[in-house]
C-alpha positions as a Markdown table, in Angstrom:
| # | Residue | x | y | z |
|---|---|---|---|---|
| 1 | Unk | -43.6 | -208.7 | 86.6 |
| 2 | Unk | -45.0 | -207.4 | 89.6 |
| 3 | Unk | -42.8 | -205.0 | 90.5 |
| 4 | Unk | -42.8 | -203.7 | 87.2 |
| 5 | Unk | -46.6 | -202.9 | 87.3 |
| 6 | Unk | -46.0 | -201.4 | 90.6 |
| 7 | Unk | -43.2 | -199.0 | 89.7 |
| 8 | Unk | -45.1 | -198.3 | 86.5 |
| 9 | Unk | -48.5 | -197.7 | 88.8 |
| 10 | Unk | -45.8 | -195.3 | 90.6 |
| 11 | Unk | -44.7 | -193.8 | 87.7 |
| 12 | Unk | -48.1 | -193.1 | 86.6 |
| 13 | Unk | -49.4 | -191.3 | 90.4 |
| 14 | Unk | -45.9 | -189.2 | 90.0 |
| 15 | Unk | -47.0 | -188.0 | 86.8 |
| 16 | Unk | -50.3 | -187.3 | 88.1 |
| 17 | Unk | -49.1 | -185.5 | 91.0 |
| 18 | Unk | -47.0 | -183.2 | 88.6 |
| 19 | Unk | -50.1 | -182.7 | 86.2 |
| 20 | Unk | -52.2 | -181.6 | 89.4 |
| 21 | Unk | -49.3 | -179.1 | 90.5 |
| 22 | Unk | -48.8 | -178.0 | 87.1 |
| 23 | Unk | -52.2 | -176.4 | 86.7 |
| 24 | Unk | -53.2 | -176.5 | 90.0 |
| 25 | Unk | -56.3 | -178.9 | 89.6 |
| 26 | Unk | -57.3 | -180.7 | 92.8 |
| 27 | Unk | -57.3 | -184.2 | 92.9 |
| 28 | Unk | -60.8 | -186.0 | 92.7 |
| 29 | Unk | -63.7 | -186.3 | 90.7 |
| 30 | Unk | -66.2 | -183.6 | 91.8 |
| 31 | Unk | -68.1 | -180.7 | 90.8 |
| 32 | Unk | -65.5 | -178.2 | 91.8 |
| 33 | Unk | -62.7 | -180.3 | 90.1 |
| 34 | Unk | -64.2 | -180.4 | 87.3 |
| 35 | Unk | -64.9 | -176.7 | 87.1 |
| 36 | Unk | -61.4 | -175.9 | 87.8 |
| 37 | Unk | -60.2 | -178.7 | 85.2 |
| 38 | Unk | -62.6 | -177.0 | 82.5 |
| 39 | Unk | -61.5 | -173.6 | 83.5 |
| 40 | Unk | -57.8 | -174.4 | 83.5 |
| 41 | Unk | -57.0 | -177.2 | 81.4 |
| 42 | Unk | -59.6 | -176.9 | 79.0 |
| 43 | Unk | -60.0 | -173.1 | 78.5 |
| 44 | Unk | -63.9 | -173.6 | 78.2 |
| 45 | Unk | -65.8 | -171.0 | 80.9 |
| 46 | Unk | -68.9 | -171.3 | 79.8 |
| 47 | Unk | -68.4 | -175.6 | 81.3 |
| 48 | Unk | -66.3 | -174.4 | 84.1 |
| 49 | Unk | -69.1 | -172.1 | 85.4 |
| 50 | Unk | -72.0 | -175.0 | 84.9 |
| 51 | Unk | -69.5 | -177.4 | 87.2 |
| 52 | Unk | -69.2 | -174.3 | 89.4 |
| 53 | Unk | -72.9 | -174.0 | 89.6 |
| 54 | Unk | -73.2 | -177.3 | 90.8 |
| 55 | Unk | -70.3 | -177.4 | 93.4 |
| 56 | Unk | -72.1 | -175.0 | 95.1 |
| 57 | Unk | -75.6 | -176.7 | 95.1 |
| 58 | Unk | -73.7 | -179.7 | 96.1 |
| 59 | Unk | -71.8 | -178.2 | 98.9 |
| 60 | Unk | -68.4 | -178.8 | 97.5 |
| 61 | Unk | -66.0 | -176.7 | 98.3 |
| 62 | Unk | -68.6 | -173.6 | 98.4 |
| 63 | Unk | -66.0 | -170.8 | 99.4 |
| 64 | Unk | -63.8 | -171.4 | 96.2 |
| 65 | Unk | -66.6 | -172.2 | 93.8 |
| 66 | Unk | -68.5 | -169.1 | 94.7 |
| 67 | Unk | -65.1 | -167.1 | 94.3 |
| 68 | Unk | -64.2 | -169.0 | 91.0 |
| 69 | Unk | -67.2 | -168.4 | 89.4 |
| 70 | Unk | -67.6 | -165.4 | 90.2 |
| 71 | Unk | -63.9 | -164.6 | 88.7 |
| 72 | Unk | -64.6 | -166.6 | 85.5 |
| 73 | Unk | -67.9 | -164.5 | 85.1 |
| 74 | Unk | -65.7 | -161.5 | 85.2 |
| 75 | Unk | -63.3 | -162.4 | 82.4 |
| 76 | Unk | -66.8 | -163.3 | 80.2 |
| 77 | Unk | -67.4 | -159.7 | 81.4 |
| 78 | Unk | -70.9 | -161.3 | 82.7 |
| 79 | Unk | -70.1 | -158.6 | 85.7 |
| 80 | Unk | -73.8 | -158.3 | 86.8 |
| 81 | Unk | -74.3 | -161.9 | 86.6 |
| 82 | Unk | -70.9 | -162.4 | 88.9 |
| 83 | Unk | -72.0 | -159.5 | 91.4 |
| 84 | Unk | -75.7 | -161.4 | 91.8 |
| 85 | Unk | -73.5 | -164.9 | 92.4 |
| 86 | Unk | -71.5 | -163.2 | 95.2 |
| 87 | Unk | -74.1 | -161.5 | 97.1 |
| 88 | Unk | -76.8 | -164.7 | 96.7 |
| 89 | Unk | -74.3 | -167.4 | 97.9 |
| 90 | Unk | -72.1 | -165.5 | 100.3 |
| 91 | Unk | -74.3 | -166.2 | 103.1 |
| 92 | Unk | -73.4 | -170.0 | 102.3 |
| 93 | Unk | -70.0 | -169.3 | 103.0 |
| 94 | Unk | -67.7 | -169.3 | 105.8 |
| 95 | Unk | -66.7 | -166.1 | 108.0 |
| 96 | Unk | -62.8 | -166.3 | 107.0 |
| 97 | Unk | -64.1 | -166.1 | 103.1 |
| 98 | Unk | -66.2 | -162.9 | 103.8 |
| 99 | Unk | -62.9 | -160.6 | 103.1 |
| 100 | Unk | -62.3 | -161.9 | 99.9 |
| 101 | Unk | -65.4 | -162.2 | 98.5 |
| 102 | Unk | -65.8 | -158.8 | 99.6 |
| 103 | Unk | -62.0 | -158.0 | 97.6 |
| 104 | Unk | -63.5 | -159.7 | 94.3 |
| 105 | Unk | -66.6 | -157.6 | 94.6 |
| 106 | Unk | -64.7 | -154.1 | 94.4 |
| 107 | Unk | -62.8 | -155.6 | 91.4 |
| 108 | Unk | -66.4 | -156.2 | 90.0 |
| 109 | Unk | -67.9 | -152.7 | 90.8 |
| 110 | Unk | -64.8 | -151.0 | 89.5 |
| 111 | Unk | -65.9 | -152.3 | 85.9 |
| 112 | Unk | -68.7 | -150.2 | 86.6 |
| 113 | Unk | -67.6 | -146.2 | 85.3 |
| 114 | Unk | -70.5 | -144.5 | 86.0 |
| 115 | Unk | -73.6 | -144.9 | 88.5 |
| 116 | Unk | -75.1 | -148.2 | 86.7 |
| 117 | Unk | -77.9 | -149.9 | 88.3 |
| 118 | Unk | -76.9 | -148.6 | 91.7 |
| 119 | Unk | -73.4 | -150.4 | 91.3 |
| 120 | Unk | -71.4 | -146.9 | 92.8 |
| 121 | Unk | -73.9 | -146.5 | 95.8 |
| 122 | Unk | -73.0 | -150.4 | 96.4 |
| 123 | Unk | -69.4 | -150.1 | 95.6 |
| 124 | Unk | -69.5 | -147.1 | 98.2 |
| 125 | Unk | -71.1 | -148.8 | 101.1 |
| 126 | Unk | -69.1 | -152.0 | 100.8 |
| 127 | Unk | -65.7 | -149.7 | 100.9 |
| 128 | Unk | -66.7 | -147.9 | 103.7 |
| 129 | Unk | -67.8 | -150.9 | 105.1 |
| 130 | Unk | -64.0 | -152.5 | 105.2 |
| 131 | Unk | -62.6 | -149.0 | 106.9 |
| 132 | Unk | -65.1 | -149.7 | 109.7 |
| 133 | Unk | -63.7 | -152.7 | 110.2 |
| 134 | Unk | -59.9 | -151.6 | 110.1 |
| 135 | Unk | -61.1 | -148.6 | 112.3 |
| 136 | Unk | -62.8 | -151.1 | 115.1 |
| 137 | Unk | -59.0 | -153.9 | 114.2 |
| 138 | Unk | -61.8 | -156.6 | 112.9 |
| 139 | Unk | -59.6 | -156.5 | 109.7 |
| 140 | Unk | -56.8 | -158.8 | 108.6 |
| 141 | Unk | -58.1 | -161.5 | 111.7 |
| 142 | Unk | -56.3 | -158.8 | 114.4 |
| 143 | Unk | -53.1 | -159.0 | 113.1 |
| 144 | Unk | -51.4 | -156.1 | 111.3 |
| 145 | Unk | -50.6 | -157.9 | 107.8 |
| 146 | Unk | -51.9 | -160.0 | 105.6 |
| 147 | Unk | -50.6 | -161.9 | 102.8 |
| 148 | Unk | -52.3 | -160.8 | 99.4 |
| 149 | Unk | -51.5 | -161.9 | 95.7 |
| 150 | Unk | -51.9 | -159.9 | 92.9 |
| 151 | Unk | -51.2 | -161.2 | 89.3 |
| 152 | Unk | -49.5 | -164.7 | 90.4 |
| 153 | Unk | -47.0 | -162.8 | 93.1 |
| 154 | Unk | -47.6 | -162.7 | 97.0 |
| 155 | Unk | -46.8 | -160.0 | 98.7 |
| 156 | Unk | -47.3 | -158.3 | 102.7 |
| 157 | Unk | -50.1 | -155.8 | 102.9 |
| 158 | Unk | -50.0 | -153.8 | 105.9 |
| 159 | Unk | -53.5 | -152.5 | 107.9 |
| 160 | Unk | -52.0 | -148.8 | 106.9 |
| 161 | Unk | -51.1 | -149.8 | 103.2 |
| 162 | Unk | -54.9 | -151.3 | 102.7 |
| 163 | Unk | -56.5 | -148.0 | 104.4 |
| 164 | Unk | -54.9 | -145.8 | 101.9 |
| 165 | Unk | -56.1 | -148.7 | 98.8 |
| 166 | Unk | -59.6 | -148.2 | 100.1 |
| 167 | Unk | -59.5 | -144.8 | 100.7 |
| 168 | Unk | -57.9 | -144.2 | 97.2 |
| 169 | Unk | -60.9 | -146.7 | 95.9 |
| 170 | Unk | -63.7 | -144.7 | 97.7 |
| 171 | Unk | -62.5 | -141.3 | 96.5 |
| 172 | Unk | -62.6 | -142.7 | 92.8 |
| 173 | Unk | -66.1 | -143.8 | 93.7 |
| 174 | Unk | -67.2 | -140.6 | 94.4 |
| 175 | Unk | -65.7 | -138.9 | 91.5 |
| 176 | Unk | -68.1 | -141.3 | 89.5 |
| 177 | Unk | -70.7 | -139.5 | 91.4 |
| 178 | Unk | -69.3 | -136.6 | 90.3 |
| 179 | Unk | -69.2 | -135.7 | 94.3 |
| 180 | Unk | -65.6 | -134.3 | 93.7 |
| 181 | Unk | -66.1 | -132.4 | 97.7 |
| 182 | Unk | -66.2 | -135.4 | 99.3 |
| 183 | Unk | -63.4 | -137.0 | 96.9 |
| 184 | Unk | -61.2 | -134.5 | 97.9 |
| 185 | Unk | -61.1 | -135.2 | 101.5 |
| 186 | Unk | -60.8 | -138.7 | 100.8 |
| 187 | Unk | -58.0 | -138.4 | 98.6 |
| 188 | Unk | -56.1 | -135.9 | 100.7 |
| 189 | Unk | -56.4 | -138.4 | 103.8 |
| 190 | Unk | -55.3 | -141.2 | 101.7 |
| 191 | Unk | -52.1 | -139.6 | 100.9 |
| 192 | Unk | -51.4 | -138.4 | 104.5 |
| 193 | Unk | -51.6 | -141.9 | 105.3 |
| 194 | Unk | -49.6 | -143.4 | 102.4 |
| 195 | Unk | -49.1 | -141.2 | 99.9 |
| 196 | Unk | -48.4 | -142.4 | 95.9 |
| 197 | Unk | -48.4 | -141.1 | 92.2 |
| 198 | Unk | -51.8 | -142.8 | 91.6 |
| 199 | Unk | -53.5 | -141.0 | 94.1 |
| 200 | Unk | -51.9 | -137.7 | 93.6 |
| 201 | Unk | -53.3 | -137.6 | 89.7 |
| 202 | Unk | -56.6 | -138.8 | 91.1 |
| 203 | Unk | -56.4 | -135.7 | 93.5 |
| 204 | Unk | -55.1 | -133.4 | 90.6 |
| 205 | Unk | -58.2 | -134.3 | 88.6 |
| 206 | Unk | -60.5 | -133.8 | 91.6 |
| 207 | Unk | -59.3 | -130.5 | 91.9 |
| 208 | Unk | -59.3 | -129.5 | 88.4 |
| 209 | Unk | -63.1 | -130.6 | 87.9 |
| 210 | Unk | -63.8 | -128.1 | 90.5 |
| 211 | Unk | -62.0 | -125.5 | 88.8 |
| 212 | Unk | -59.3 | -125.4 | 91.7 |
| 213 | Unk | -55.9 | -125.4 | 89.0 |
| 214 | Unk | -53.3 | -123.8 | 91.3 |
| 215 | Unk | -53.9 | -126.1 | 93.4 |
| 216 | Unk | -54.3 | -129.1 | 91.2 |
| 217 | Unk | -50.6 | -128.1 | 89.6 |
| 218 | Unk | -49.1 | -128.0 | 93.2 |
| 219 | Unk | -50.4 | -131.6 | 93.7 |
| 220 | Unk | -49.0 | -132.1 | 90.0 |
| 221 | Unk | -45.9 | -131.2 | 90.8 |
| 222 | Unk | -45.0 | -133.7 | 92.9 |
| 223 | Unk | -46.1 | -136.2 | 90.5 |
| 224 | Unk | -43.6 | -134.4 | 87.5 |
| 225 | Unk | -40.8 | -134.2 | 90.0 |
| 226 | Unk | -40.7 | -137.6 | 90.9 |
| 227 | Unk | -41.3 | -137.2 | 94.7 |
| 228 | Unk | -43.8 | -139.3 | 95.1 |
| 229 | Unk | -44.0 | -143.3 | 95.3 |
| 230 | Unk | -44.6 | -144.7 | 91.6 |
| 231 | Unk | -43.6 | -142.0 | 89.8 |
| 232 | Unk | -41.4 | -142.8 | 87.2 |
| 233 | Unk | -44.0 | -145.6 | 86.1 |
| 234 | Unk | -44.6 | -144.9 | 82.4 |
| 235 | Unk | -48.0 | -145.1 | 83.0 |
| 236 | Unk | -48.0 | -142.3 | 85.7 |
| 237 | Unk | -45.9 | -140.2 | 83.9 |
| 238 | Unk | -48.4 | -140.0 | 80.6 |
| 239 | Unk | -51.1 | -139.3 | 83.1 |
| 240 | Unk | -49.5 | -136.5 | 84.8 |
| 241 | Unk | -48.1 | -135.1 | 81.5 |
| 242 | Unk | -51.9 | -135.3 | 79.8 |
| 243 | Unk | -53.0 | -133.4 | 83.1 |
| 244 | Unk | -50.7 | -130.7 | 82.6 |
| 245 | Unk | -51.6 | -130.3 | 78.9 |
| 246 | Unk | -55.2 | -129.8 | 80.0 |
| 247 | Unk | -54.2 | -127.8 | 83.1 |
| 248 | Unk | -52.2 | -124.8 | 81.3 |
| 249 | Unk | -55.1 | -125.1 | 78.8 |
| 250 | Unk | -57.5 | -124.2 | 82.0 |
| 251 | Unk | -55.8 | -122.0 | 83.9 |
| 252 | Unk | -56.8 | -118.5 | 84.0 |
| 253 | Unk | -54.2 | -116.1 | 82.0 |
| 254 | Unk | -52.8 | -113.0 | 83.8 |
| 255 | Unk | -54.8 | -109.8 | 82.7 |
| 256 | Unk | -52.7 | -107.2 | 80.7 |
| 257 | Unk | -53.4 | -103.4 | 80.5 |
| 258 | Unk | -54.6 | -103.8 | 76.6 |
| 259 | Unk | -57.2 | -106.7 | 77.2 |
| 260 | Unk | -58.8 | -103.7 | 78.7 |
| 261 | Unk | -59.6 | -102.3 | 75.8 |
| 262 | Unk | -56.7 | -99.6 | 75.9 |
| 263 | Unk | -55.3 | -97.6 | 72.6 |
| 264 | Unk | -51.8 | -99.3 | 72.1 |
| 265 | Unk | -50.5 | -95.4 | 71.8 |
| 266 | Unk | -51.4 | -95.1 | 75.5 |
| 267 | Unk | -50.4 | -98.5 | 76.7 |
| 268 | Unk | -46.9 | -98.1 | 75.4 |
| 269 | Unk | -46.9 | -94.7 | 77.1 |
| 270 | Unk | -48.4 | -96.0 | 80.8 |
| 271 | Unk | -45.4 | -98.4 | 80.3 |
| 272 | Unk | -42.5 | -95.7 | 79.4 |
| 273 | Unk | -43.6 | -93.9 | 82.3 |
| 274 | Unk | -43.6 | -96.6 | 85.0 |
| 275 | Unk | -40.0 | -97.6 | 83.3 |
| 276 | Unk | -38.8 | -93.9 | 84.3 |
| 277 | Unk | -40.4 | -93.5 | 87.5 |
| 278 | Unk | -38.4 | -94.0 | 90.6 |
| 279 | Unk | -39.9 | -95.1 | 93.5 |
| 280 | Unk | -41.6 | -92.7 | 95.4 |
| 281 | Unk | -39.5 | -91.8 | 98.8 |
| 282 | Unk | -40.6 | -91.7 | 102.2 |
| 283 | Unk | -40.5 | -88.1 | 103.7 |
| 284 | Unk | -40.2 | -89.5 | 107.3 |
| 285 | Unk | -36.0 | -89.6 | 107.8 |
| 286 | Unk | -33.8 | -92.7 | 107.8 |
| 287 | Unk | -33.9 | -93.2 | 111.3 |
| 288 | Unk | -37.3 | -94.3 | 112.0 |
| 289 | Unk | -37.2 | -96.1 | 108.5 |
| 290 | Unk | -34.6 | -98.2 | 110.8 |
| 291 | Unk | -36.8 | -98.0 | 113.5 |
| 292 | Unk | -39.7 | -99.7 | 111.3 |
| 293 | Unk | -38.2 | -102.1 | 109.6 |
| 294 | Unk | -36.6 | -103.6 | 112.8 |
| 295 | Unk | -40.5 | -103.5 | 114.3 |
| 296 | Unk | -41.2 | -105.7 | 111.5 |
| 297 | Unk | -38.6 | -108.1 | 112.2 |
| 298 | Unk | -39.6 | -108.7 | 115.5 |
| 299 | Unk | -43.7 | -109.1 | 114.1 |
| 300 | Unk | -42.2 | -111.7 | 111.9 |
């Protein structure tokens, strides 16, 4: 009988164990697991953000819960309340959290389409706030990779791959300011250092707003001919192809002789006579013609 209750008693902590890897609920009987039970187990945020609440004033597990909460806020799209959670309780947690606090707050700002409440100027500072530490190697603890996860998959990121991101993110910043000068350079440095489709449309649409189209279709191009990283992503192709409909709407159209104003009698008769006439010929003889023309050989 014994060893029946103790096998069943085993039984029991396997299925717990499996339960707890399942949905990734830590074991105990705390604040914080109680907010990650409520937020994963039983789909209630409004509970899991009270628990989370009280992890933190409890000092359990402050690093996650401020994280957490701050994530769950997001999906309530409580964004102000989350960005006011972050920047009140970071100073509670530890240095190696800074980073991706710091990662969850750009997610936050980027909710944020225009200048609201300051949110751009912040958004600004904070990115150029992660180049300075990439540009003084406080970034990524000294190494040059990190590991990163992005919708349940982990992945490298290199220190040159996560310039580019926040180089790409502060250029979009500024074309919320409408400050499409300073987007530009942005842009065009982010693509010398890893260049994509994304950033190549942002950079086409930078241009365009400042009424720069020859250019902006050069950038295009690259986008339409599939040289670029990412582009024969569905998504990247609409882009590019709704750019293009609103670039040959923009661009200037050549000026012909009767948008001046000109009888169509004497247009049509300008024309006939540049059909018949010949070139006119040089009266100087072939020899220094061949004399010229090889002087502007060698100038090339």
């Amino acid at each position: 009988m014994e060893g029946n209750s103790v096998l069943k008693r085993s039984s029991k902590a396997k299925k717990d164990d499996l339960y707890h890897v399942i949905h990734k609920i830590p074991f105990g009987d705390s604040p914080y697991v109680k907010a990650k039970h409520a937020q994963l187990v039983d789909k209630d945020p409004e509970a899991a953000i009270v628990y989370f609440w009280k992890a933190i004033n409890a000092g359990d597990k402050v690093d996650s819960a401020v994280k957490d909460m701050a994530v769950v806020m997001k999906q309530l799209y409580r964004t102000e309340e989350a960005i006011e959670a972050i920047k009140s309780f970071r100073g509670f947690c530890s240095k190696h959290s800074q980073e991706s606090l710091d990662n969850v707050l750009l997610d936050l700002y980027k909710l944020f389409l225009f200048d609201k409440c300051g949110r751009v100027e912040e958004q600004i500072d904070l990115l150029k706030k992660k180049l300075r530490l990439i540009y003084q190697r406080e970034a990524f603890n000294g190494r040059t990779t990190k590991r990163a996860r992005s919708r349940g998959k982990k992945f490298q990121v290199s220190i040159k791959q996560e310039t580019a991101r926040l180089l790409g993110n502060l250029g979009w910043a500024y074309m919320q300011k409408t400050n499409y000068m300073m987007a530009e350079v942005v842009f065009k440095k982010a693509q010398m250092i890893d260049a994509d489709a994304n950033k190549a449309l942002n950079l086409t649409l930078c241009l365009m707003r400042q009424s720069r189209y020859e250019e902006a279709y050069s950038v295009l191009e690259q986008v339409l001919q599939g040289k670029l990283q990412g582009s024969d992503e569905i998504k990247f192709q609409n882009r590019a192809e709704e750019l293009l409909t609103e670039l040959n709407a923009n661009m200037p159209q050549p000026k012909f002789m009767n948008d001046l104003g000109l009888d169509d009698d004497l247009v049509k008769g300008i024309d006939g006579l540049l059909n018949v006439w010949s070139p006119i010929r040089s009266r100087r003889l072939p020899v220094f013609e061949e004399i010229s023309s090889f002087r502007d050989q060698l100038a090339c």
